[in-house]
N, C-alpha and C positions, 0 to 999 in steps of 0.2 A: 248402272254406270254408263255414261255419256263414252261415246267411243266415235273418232274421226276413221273414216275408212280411207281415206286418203292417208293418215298417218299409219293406218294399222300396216298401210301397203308398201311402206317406207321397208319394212322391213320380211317383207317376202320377195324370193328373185322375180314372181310373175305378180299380175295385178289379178286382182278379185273382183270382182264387181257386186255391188251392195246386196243384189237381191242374193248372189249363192251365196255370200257372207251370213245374209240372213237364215240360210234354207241350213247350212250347213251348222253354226251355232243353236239353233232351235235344235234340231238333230241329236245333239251331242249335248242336250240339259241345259240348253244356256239360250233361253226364248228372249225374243226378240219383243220390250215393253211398248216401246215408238218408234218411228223411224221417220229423221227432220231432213230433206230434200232439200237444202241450200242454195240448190243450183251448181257452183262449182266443185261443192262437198257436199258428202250425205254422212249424219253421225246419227248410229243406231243406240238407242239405250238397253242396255242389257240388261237383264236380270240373273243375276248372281250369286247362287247361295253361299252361308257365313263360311260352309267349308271350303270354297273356290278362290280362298285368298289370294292363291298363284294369276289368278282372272283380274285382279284389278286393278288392270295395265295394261296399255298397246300392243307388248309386247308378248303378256302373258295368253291376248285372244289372235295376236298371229301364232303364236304357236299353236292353240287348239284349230286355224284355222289350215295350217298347213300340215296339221296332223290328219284334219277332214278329207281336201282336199290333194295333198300329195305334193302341192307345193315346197318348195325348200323353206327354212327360216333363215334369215339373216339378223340377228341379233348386231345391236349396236357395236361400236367400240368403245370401251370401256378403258381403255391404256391410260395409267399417269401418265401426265406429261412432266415432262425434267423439272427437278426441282431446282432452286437455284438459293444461291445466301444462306442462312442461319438453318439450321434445322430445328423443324416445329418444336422439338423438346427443349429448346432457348428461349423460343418465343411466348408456352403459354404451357399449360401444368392441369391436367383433371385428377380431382381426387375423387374415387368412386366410393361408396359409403353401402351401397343396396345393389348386391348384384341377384338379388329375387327380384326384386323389381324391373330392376336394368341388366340383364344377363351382361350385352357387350355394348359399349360406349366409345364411337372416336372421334377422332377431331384431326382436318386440317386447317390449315392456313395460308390463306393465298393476300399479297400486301401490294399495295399501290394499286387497287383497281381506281376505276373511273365509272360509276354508278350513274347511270343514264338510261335511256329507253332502251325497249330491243329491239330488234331485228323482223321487219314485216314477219317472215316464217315462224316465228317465235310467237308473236302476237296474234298471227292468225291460228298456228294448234291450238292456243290458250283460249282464244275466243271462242273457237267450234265447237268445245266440251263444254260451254259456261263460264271461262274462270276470265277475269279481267288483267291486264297487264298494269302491273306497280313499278319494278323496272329491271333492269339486263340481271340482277343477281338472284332478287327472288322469284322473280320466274326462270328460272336457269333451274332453281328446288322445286318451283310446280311443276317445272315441266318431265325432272325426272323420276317425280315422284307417279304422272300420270303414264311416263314412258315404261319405267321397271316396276314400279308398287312400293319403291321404299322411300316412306317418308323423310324428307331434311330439312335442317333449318339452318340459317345464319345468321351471325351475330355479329356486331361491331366492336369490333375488339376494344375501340376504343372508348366504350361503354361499359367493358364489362372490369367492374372493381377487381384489384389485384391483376389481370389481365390472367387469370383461369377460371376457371371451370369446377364445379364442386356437384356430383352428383348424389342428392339427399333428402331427404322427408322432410317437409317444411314443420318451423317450429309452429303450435298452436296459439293464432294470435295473429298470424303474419296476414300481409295484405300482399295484393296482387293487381298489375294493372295487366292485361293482356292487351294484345297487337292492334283488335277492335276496339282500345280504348276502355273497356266494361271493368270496373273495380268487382276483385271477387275476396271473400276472406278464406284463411286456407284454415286445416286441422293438421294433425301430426299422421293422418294414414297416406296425405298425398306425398307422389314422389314429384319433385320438382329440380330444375337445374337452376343452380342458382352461382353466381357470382364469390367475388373473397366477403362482402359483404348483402346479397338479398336475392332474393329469388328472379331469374330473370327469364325463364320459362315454366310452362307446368307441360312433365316431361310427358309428353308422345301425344301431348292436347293442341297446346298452344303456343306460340311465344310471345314475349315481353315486349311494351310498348319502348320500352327504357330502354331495349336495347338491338330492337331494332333497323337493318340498314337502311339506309338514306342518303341524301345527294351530296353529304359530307362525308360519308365512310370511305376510306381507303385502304382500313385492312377488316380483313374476315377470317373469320373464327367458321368454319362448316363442321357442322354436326351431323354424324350417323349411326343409330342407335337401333337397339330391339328393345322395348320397353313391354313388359308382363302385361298381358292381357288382359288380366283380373283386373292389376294395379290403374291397368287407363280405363278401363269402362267402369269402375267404382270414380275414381277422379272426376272423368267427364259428366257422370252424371249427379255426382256432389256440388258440381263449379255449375252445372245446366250449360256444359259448353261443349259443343263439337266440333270435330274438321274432318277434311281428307285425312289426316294424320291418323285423326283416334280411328274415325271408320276402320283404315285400315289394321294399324296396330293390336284393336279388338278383336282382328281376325286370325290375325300373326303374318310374319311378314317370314322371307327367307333368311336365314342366318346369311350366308351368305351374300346376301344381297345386299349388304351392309356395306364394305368395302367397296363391291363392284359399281353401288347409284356414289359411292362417294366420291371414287374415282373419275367416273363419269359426269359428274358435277362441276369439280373442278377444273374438267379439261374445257368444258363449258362456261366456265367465268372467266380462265385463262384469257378463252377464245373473242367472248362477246364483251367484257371489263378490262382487258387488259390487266396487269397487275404481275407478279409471279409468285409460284406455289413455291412453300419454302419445302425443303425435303425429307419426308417419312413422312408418318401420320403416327398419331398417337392410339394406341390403344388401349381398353381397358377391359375388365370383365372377366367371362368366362372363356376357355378357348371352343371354338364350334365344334358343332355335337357330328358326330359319324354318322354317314349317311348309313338311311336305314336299307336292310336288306331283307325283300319279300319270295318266297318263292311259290309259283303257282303252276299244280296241275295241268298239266293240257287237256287230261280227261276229262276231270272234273268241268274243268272251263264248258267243253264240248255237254256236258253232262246237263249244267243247270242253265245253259243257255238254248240246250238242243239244236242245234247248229253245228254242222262238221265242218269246223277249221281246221285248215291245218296249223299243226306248230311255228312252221315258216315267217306264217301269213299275223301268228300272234304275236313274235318277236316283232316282226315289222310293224308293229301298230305302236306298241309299247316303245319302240325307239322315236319313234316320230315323235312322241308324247316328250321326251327328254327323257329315259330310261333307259339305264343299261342294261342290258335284258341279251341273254344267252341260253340256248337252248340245250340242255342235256339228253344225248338221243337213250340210252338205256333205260332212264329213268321217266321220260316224255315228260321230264318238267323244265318250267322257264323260270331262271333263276334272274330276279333284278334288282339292281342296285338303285334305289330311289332318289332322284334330287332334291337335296336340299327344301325348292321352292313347292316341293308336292305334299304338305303337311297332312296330307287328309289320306296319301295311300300308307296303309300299315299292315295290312289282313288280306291274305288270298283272294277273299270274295271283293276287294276292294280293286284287285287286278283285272279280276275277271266284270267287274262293270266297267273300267277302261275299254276292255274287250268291246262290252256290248253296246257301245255307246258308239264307239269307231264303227262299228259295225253295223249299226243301225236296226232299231227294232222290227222296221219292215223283214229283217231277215229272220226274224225269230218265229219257225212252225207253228200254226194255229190247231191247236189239238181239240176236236170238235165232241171226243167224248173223255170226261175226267173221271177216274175212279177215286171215288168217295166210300171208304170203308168209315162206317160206324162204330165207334168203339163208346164203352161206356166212362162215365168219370168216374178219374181216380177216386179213390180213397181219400186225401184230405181232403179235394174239393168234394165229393158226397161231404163230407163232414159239415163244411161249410156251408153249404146248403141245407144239410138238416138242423143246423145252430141256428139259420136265418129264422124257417119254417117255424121248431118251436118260438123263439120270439116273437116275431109276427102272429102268431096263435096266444101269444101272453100279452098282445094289444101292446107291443111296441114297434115303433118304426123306426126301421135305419136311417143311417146318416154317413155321407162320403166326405170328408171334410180335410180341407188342406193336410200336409204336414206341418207347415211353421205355425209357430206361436210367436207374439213378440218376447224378447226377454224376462218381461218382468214377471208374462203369464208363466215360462216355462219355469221359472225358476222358485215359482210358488208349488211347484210340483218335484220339488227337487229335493233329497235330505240331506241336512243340515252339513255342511263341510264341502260338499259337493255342486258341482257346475251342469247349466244347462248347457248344452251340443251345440253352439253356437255357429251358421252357415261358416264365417271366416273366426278363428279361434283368436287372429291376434285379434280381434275387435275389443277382446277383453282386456288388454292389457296396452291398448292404445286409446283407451278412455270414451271410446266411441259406442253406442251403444242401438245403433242405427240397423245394424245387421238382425236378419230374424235368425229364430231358434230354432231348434228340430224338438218336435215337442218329445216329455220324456212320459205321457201320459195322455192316454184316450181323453179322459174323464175332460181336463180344462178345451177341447173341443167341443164337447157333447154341449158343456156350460156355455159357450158362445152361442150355441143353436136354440140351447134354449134362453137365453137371454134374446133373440132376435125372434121367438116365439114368445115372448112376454112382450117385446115390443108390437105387437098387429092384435094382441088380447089373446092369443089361444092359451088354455088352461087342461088342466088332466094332461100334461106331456109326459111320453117315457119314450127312449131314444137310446139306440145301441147301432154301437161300432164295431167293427174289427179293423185292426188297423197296428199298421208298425210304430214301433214307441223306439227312442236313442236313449238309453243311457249308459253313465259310466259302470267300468269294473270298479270293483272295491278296491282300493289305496291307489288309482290312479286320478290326480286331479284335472290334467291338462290334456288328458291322451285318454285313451283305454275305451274310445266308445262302439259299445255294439250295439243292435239291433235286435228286437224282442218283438214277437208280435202277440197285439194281446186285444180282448174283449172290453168294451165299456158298457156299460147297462148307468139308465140315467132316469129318474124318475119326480112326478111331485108330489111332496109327504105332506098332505093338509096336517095331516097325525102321522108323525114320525113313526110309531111303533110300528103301526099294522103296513105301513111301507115297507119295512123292513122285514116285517117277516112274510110281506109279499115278494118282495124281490126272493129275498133268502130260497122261497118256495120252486122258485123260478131258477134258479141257479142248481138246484137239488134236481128238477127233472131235466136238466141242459144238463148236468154231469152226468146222469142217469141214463141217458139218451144215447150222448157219445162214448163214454167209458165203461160203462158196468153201471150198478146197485153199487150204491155203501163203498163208494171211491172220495165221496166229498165228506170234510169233515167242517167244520164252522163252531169256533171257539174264540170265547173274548179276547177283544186283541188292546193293546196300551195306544195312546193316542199314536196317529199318522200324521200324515202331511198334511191332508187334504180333512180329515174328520178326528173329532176329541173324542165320538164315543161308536164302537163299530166291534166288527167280527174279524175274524183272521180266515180265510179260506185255503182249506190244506187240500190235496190230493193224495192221498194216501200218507207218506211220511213229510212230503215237501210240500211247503208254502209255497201258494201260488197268487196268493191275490186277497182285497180286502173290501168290506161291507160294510157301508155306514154311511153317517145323515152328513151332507158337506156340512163344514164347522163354517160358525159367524165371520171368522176373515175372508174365507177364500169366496164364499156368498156375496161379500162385500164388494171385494175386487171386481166379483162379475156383475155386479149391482143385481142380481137377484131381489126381488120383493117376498119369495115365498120358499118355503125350505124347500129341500129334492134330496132323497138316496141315491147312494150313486154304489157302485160295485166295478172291481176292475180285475180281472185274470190274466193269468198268461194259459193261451193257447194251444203253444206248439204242443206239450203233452198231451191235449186231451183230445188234439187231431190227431196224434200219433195214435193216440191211441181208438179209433175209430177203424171197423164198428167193430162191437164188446162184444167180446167171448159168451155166445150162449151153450148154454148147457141144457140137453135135451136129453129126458127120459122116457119111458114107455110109461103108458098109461097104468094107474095103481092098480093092482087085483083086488084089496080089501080097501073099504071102507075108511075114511078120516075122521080125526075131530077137532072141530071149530072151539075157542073160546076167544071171546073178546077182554081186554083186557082196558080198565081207564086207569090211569095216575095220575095223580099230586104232585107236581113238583115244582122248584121254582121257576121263576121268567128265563133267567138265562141259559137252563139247561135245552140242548136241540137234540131235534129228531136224531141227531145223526148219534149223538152221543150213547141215548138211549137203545138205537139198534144196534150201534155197535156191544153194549153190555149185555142184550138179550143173542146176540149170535155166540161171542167168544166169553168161558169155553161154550160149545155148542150143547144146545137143549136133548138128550136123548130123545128120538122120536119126531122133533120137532123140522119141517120140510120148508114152510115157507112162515114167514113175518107182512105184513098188510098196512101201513098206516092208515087211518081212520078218518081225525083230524085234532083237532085243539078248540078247547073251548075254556072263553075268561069270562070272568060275573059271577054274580050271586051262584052258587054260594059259597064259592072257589075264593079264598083269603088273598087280599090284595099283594102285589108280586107273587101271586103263583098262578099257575095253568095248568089246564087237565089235555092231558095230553090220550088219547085211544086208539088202542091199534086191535090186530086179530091178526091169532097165531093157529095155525092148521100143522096137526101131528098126526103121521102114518105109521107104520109097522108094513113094511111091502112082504113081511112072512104071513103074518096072520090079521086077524081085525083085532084092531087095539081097542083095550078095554078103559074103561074112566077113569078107575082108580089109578093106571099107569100115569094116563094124564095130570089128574091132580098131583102125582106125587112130583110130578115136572115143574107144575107152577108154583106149587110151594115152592120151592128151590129157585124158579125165577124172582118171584117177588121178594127174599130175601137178600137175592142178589143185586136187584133195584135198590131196595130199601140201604144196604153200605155203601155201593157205586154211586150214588146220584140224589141221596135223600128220597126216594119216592115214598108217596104213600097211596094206599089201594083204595083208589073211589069206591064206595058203596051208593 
């Protein structure tokens, strides 16, 4: 931001001079971009972050300058001046319709001016920042806008149909000419001001060619508004249009600041147009919010800045700032009442960088040796790391991939009745569909990556997430969204089956890894979202997630050429539950015996199913269970597979004899054979 130091000086009781202006804003966050030597003026460009809203204005960096400094501030006058004739509420009528968009809305009225040039002084602050001279009224709204930070506009009354004011979301359809002339078409999400019959601004963007002032005008309509921040930087950047206005309004502007540039405006056209203000103003909206109150340790202050201030010396800074700030001596804290124009302090530590910024960082102890204790990581991040390790070890690689999805992706991962999380929720119910999604599912990112992996030729992809997923609770459609973090696994299936029961494989030593043995269970599941034929993945009693070949649509949508498995969990339990309870015994005194075991059975029966039948109830004797592996082909009957494992039984009293054994596995294989159809390869 363009800043005149001759103007900024207007309102300090001493002058400044450019360079400590310069030395003393760099100092305090607010670095110096250029700096233009004009010869009778010097205007520095500032750099301003979006939370420094109170910063963009003359008025706002004499204050940080007399805060630097020690200078006094003199802030403007701001006084109505006497109104005279009819009162505004005769003269013109606002009907507010959106106070989310437009918290507070007002309007005066000033009639009979004489719309001509300004005043050299006028012309020349206007010049020194960039801005050109149009004539005594609306630069009277540049100028206060670049004085205080609050955006205005004015209207010719005598333009504006009905001779009110309607503040409301344009219908979908409407056209727009703005000030520069440029035709724009509107939708129903903009808020716009508009006339008894058409939009005659787009509210806290732009105004209206239509209406204008000009060297016919004689009465004025002055507008002073807080316009939603969301509402103008979605606007501005639908219309491709911006100003000083949106700039600022995008940032927020001071409630109060509303009346006071409006005030100040007025006494400013009175002054330079002649004309007279009729009396009151009109207001609309909300009524302004209570200033916020923060309070902040003195110890602590001293604590994280390492620096011993006194409390005195802290109030004193904090006032200079515009803060009413008192010291409590029993308790060593400074209690402050924040202004209005300070949107950005809320939080203790937000006090205490006031502190250290008045203060200056040269003051801040350089501590030449830092103790760095090592500690180990926690618990879920181990976890997280060892979920990486085996995948990575299963020849897949991760992938860090935005949150949004656009709508249509997320909502192909969404069941049936239910809404994808959409950034702005009304976007759905104002026909707009331009806003992105919070996706509610790992898997349609994984699909993007690998669809931009089919595009450069790479083949054999497999690709896994961890990552937060948004969905609803059950029976809420419009509300209820939380946050679930979960696992994607993503692979390519030349042959679907042994995909599947690769991945499957993969997922059994990831649970195995983090949770226990025989915590995963994997059973047929009824079509999904995302796939018609797949697994159900349980964790002990509870569904956690599900296994299968993406189905023909959703392949479609991602223009896939080649099938892929894909697998999707939820997490947080199985890092909770990391790492798994071992159980540890002393070495056996006697002897074991081994026998290995093959079956029969068919395709859809899992490993899991089967150990679960061979543990519960438990095998007398029997210590540990072994999978083996699976084998399909000749001369194993089509849908079925031989599945082989090896079961090892102890006696820790004496050395077990055979015939114990066999009398064991009789009794297993009969309990295969009702449980699960098995039959006993020979």
């Amino acid at each position: 931001m363009k800043i005149s130091v001759q103007w900024v000086n207007q309102y300090l009781d001493a002058p400044v001079d450019p360079e400590r202006m310069e030395k003393v804003l760099t100092g305090q966050g607010l670095p110096i971009e250029d700096v233009d030597d004009a010869g009778v003026d010097t205007v520095l460009d500032v750099e301003i972050t979006s939370n420094r809203s109170d910063c963009l204005s003359h008025v706002g960096i004499a204050r940080e300058i007399a805060a630097g400094t020690g200078v006094s501030l003199k802030p403007p006058d701001c006084s109505v001046p006497a109104g005279e004739g009819e009162p505004v509420s005769d003269l013109t009528s606002v009907e507010h319709q959106d106070e989310d968009a437009c918290p507070r809305y007002t309007a005066r009225v000033i009639r009979g001016v004489g719309v001509g040039p300004s005043p050299d002084w006028l012309v020349r602050n206007l010049e020194a920042v960039g801005l050109r001279s149009v004539n005594n009224v609306v630069d009277v709204t540049n100028f206060v806008l670049l004085e205080l930070g609050q955006p205005l506009h004015a209207f010719d009354m005598a333009l504006l149909e009905g001779r009110r004011i309607v503040v409301r979301r344009a219908a979908k359809g409407e056209r727009f000419t703005a000030i520069d002339a440029s035709e724009h078409g509107l939708d129903d999400a903009m808020l716009m001001i508009a006339d008894g019959e058409r939009p005659v601004a787009v509210a806290g963007v732009m105004g209206g060619k239509d209406s204008e002032v000009g060297t016919r005008t004689t009465d004025v309509l002055l507008e002073s508004a807080i316009f939603a921040p969301l509402s103008v930087r979605r606007t501005s950047r639908g219309l491709k249009l911006a100003s000083d206005s949106s700039y600022r309004f995008e940032r927020g502007v001071d409630p109060e600041g509303v009346e006071r540039a409006s005030a100040r405006a007025a006494a400013l056209i009175v002054e330079l147009a002649g004309g007279t203000l009729a009396p009151g103003v009109i207001e609309t909206g909300r009524p302004l919010p209570e200033p916020r109150r923060v309070t902040m340790r003195a110890a602590r202050c001293r604590q994280l800045l390492g620096c011993d201030i006194p409390s005195s010396e802290m109030v004193g800074m904090l006032s200079r700032l515009g803060l009413d700030a008192t010291h409590d001596g029993p308790t060593d804290e400074i209690r402050c009442t924040v202004p209005t124009f300070r949107l950005d302090l809320r939080r203790e530590v937000d006090l205490i960088e006031e502190i250290a910024r008045l203060r200056g960082l040269d003051d801040v102890k350089i501590n030449q040796r830092i103790e760095i204790v090592a500690r180990s990581a926690q618990p879920p991040i181990q976890a997280r790391q060892e979920l990486g390790r085996i995948l990575v070890a299963h020849g897949f690689h991760e992938t860090i991939t935005p949150s949004f999805l656009s709508p249509a992706q997320a909502e192909a991962f969404v069941e049936p009745g239910r809404h994808a999380a959409l950034i702005d929720p009304q976007a759905r119910h104002g026909g707009t569909r331009s806003e992105p999604a919070l996706r509610p599912s790992v898997i349609p990112s994984l699909l993007l990556c690998r669809k931009m992996n089919q595009e450069v030729g790479n083949a054999g992809v497999a690709l896994f997430e961890q990552a937060a997923t948004w969905v609803q609770r059950h029976g809420e459609v419009d509300g209820g969204i939380v946050e679930r973090r979960r696992l994607g696994l993503l692979a390519d299936a030349a042959e679907p089956g042994p995909a599947l029961r690769s991945m499957s494989g993969t997922l059994t030593e990831l649970v195995a890894a983090l949770a226990g043995e025989d915590r995963l269970q994997l059973t047929a599941a009824e079509k999904g979202v995302w796939f018609d034929d797949g697994l159900e993945v349980r964790l002990g009693d509870s569904r956690v997630g599900a296994l299968g070949v993406v189905c023909d649509r959703i392949a479609s949508q991602f223009d896939l050429q080649l099938p892929v498995v894909a697998a999707e969990i939820e997490i947080d339990d199985l890092i909770a539950a990391y790492p798994p309870q071992r159980q540890v015994t002393s070495l056996p005194r006697f002897p074991g015996i081994e026998r290995e075991l093959s079956l029969i059975v068919d395709e859809a029966v899992t490993w899991s199913r089967i150990a679960s039948t061979v543990r519960e109830p438990p095998l007398k004797f029997m210590e540990d269970l072994e999978f083996l592996g699976t084998y399909r082909g000749r001369p194993i009957p089509k849908g079925s597979k031989s599945v082989s494992a090896r079961l090892r039984f102890l006696d820790p009293q004496q050395t077990l004899r055979a015939e114990a054994v066999d009398e064991q596995m009789t009794v297993l294989i009969e309990r295969l054979q009702e449980a699960v159809g098995a039959k006993l390869r020979t």
